[in-house]
N, CA, C and O atoms as a DFTB+ gen file, in Angstrom:
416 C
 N C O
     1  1      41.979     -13.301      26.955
     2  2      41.774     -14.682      26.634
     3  2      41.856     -14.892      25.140
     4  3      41.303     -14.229      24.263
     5  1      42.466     -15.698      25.046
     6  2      42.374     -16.092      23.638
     7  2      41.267     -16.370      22.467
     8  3      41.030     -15.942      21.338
     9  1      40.722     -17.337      23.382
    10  2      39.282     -17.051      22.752
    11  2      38.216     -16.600      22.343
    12  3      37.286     -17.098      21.708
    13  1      38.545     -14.940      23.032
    14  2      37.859     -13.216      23.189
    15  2      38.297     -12.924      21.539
    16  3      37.413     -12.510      20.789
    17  1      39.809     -13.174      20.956
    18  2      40.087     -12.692      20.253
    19  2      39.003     -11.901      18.774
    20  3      38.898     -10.716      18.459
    21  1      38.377     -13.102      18.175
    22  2      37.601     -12.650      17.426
    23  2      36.129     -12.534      17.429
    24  3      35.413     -13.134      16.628
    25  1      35.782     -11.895      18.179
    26  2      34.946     -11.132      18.945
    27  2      35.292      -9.768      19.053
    28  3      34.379      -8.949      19.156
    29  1      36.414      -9.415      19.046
    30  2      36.897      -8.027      18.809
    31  2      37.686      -7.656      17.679
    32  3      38.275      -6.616      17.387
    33  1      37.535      -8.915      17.037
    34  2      38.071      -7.943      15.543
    35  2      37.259      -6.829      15.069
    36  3      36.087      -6.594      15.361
    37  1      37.929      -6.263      14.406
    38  2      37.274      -5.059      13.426
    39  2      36.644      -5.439      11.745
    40  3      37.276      -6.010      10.855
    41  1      35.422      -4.992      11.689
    42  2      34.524      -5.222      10.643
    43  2      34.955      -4.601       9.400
    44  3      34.257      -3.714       8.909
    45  1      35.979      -4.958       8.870
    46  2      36.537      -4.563       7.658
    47  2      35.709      -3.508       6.584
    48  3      36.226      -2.694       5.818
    49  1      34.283      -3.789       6.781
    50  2      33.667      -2.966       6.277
    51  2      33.293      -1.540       6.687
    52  3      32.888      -0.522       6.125
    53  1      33.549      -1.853       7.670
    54  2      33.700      -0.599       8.894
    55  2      34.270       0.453       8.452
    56  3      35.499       0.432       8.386
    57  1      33.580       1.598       8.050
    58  2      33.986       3.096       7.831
    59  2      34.939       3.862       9.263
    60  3      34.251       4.185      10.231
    61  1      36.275       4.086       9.330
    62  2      36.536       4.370      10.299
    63  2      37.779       5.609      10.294
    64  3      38.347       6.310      11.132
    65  1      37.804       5.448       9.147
    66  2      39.361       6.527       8.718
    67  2      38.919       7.616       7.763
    68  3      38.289       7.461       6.717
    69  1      39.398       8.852       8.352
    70  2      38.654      10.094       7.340
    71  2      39.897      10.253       6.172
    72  3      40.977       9.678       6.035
    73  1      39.272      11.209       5.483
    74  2      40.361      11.067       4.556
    75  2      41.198      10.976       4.167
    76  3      41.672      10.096       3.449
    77  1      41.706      12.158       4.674
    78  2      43.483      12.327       5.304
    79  2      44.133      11.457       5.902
    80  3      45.336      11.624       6.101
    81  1      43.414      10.223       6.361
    82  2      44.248       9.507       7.212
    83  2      44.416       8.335       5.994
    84  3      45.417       7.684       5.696
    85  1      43.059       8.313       5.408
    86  2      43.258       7.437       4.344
    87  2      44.055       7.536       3.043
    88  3      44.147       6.643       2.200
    89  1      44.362       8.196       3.018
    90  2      44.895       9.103       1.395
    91  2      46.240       8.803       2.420
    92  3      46.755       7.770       1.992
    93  1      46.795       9.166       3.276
    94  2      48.330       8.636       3.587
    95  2      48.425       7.297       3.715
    96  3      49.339       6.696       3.149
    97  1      47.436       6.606       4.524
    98  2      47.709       5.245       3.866
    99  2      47.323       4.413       3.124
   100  3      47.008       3.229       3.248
   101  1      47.355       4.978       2.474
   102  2      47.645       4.292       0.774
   103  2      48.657       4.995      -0.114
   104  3      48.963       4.571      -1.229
   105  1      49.187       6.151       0.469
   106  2      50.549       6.666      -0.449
   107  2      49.439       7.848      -1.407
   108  3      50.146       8.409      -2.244
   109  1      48.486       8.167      -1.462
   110  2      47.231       9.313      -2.603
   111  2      47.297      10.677      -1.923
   112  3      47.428      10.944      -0.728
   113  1      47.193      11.339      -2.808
   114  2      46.663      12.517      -2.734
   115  2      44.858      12.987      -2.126
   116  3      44.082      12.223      -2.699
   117  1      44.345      13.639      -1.505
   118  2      43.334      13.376      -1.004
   119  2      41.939      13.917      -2.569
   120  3      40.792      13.623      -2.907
   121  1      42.916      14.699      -2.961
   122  2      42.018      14.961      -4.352
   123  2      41.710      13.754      -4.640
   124  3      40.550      13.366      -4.501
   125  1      42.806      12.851      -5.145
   126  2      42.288      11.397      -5.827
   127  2      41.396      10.766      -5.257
   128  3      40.367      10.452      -5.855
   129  1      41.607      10.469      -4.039
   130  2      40.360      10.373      -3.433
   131  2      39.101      10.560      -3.635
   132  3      38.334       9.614      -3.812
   133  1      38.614      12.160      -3.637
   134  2      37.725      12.264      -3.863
   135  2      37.260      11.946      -5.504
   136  3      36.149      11.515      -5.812
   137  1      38.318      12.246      -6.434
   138  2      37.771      11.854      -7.281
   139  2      37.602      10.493      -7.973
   140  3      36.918      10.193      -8.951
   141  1      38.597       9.583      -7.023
   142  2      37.969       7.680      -7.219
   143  2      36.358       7.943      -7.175
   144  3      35.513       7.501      -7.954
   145  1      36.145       8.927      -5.856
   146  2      35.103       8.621      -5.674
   147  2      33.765       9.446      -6.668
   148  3      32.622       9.054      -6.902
   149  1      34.246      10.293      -6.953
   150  2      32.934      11.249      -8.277
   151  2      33.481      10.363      -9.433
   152  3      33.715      11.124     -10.373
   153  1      33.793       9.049      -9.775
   154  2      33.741       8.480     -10.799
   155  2      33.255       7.459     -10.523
   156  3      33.341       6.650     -11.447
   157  1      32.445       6.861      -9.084
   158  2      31.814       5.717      -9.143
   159  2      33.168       4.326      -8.716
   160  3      33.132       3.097      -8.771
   161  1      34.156       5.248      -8.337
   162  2      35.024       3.905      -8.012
   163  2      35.098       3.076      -6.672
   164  3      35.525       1.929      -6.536
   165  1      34.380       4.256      -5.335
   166  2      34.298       3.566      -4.411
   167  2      33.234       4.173      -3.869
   168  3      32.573       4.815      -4.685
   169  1      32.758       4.185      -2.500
   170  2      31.753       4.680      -1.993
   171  2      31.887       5.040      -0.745
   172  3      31.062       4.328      -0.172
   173  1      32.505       5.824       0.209
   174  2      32.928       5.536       1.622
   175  2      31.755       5.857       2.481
   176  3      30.910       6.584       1.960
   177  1      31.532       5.428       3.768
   178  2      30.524       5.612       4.420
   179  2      30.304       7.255       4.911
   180  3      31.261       7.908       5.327
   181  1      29.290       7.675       4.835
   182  2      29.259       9.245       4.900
   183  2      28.458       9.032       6.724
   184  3      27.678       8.164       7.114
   185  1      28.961      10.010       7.347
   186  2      28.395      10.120       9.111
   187  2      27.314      11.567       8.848
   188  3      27.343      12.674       8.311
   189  1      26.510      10.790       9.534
   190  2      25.049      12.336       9.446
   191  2      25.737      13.360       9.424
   192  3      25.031      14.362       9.544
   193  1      26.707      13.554       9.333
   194  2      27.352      15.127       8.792
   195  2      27.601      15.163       7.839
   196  3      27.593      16.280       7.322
   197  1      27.987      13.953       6.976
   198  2      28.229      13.864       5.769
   199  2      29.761      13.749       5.523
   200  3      30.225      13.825       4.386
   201  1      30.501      13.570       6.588
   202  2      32.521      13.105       6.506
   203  2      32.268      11.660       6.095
   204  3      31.494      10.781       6.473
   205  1      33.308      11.765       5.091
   206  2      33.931       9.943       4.739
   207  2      34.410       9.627       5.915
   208  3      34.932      10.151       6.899
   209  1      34.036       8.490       5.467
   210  2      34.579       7.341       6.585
   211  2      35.446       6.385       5.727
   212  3      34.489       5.701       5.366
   213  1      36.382       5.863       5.184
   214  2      36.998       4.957       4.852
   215  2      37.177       2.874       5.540
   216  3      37.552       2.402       6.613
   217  1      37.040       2.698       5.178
   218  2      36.919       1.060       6.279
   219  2      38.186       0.595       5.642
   220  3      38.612       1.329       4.750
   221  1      38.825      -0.401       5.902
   222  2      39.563      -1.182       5.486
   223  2      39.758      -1.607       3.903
   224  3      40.685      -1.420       3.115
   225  1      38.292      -2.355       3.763
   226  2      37.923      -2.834       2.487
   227  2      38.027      -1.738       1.329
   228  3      38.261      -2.084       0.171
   229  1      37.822      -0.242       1.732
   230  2      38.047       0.816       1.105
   231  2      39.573       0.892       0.249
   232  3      39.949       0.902      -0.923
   233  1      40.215       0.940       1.706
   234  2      41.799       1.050       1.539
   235  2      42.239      -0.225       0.765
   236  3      43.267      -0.077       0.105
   237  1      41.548      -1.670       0.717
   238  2      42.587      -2.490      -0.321
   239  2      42.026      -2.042      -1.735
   240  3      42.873      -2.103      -2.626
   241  1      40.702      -1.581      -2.141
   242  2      40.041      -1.377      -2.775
   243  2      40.863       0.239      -3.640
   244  3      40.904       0.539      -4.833
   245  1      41.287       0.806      -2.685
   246  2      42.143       2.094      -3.401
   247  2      43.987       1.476      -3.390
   248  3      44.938       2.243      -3.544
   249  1      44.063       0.611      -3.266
   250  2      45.450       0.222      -3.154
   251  2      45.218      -0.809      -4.594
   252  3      46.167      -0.895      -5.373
   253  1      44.471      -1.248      -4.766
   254  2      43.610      -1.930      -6.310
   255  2      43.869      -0.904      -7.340
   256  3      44.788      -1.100      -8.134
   257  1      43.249       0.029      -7.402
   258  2      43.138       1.274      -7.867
   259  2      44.449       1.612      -8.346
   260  3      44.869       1.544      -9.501
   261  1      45.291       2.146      -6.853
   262  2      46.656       2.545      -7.793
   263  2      47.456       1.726      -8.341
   264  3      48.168       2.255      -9.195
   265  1      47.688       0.136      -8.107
   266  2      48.303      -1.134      -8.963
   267  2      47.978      -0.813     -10.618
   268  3      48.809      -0.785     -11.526
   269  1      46.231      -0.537     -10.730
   270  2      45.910      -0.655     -12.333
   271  2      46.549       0.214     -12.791
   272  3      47.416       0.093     -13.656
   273  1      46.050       1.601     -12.045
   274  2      46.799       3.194     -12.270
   275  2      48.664       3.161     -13.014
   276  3      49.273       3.843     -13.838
   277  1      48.957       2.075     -12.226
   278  2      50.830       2.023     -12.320
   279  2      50.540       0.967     -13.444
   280  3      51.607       0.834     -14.043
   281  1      49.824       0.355     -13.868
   282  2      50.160      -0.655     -14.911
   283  2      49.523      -0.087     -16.052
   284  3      49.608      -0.566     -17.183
   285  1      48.825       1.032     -15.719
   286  2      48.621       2.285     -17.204
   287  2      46.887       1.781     -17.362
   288  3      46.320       1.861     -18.452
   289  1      46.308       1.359     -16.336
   290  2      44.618       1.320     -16.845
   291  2      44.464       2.655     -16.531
   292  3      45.112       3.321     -15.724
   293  1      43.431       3.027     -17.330
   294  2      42.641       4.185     -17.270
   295  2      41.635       3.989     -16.001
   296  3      41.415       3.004     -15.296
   297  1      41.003       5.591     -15.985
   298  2      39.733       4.976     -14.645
   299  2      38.778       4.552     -15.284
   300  3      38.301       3.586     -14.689
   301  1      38.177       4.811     -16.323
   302  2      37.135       3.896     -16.994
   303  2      37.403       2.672     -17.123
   304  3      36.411       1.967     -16.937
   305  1      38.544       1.995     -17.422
   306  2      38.697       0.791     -17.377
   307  2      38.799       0.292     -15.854
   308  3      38.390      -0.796     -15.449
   309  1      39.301       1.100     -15.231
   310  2      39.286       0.323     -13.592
   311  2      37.983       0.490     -12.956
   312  3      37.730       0.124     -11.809
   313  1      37.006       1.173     -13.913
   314  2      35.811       0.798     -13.058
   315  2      35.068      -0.403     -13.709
   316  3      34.478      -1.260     -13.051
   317  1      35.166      -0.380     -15.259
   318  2      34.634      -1.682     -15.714
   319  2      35.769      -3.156     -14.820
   320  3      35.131      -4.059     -14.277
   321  1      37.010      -3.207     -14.783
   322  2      37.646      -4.087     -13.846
   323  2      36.819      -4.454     -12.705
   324  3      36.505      -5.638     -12.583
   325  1      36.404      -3.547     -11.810
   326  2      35.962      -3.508     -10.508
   327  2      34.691      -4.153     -10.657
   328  3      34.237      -5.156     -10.108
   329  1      34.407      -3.694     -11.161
   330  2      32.793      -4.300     -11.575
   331  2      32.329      -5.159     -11.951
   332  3      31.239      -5.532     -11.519
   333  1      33.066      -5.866     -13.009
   334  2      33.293      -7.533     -13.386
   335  2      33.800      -7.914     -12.312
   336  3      33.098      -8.813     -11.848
   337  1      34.862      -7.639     -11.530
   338  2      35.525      -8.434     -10.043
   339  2      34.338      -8.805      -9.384
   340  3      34.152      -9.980      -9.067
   341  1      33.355      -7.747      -9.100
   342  2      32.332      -7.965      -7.955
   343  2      31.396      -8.848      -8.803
   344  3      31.381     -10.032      -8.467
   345  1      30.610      -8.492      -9.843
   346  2      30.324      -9.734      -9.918
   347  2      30.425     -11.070     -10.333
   348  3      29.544     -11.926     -10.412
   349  1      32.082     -11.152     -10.685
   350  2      32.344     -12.581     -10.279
   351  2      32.416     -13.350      -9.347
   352  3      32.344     -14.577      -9.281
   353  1      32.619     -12.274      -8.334
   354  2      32.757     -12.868      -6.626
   355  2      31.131     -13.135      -6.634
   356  3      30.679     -14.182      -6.169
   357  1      30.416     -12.273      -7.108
   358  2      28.876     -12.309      -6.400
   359  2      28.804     -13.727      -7.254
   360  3      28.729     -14.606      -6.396
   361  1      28.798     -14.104      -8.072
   362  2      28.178     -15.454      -9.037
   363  2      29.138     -16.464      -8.654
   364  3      28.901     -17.535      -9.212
   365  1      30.347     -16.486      -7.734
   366  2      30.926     -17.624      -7.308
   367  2      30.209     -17.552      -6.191
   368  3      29.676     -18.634      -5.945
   369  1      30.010     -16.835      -5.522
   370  2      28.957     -17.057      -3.740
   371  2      27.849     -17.558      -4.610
   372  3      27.647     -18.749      -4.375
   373  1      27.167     -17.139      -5.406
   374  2      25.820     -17.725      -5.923
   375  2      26.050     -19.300      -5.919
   376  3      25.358     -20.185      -5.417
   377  1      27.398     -19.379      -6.729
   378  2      27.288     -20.874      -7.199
   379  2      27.878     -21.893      -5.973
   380  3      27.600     -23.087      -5.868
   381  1      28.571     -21.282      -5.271
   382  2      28.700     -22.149      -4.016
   383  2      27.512     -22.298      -2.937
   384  3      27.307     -23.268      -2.208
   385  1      27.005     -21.467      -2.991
   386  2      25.393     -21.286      -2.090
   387  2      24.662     -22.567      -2.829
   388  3      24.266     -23.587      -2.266
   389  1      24.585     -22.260      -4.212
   390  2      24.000     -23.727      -4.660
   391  2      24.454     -25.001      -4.534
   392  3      23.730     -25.971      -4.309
   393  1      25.729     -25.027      -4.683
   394  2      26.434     -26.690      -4.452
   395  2      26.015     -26.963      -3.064
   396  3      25.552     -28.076      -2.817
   397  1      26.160     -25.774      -1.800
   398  2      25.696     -26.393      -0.638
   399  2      23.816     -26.800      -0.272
   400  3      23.243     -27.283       0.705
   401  1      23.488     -26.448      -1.229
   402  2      21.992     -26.199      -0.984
   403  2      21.702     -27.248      -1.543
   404  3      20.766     -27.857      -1.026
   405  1      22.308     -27.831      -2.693
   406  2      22.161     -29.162      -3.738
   407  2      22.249     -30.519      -2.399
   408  3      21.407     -31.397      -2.207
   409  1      23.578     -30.284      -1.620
   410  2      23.644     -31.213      -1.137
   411  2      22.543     -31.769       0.464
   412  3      22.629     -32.863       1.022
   413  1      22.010     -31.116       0.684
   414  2      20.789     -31.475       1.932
   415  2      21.720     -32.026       2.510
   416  3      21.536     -32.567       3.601
C-alpha cells in the first residue's frame, strides 16, 4: 500500500553498514575510515561487540569529507568546517523553534 510506504523507511541515522561495506561506498580506503574517525570526524555506532556500524548520515558525512579532501582542506580544517555546519544547523532549529513558539 502506498500509504505503508513511510513507515518503512530507514532511519538515516541508523548504524547499519560495517566498514568495508562503507569505505566502498564512498570510493575510501578502510584505513581512512578509521582514521576520519581517531580525529573526531565522525562517530559510527559501535554494537556490544564493539563493530562500526555506519548509517547513512555517516556515508553523506564521509562523502563531505572527501569533497573538502579534493578541494585541498586539511582534516583540521574539515573538522573545524563540520563543526560550525552543526552548529549552524543547531541555531537555525533553535531559531525556527522560536518563531514557531512566538507565534501561539
Amino acid at each position: 500500500m502506498a500509504g505503508d510506504d513511510h513507515a518503512t523507511a530507514p532511519d538515516p541515522a541508523r548504524g547499519v553498514y560495517g566498514i568495508t561495506v562503507a569505505a566502498e561506498l564512498v570510493g575510501m580506503e578502510v584505513q581512512s575510515l578509521r582514521l576520519y574517525e581517531a580525529r573526531g570526524l565522525l562517530t559510527p555506532h559501535r554494537t556490544p561487540g564493539g563493530t562500526r556500524r555506519y548509517s547513512a548520515d555517516d556515508l553523506t558525512r564521509l562523502r563531505r569529507i572527501g569533497a573538502l579532501l579534493a578541494d585541498g582542506v586539511n582534516l583540521a580544517g574539515i573538522r573545524m568546517l563540520l563543526e560550525l555546519q552543526e552548529e549552524n544547523r543547531a541555531l537555525q532549529a533553535r531559531v525556527a523553534a522560536l518563531r514557531v513558539g512566538g507565534r501561539h
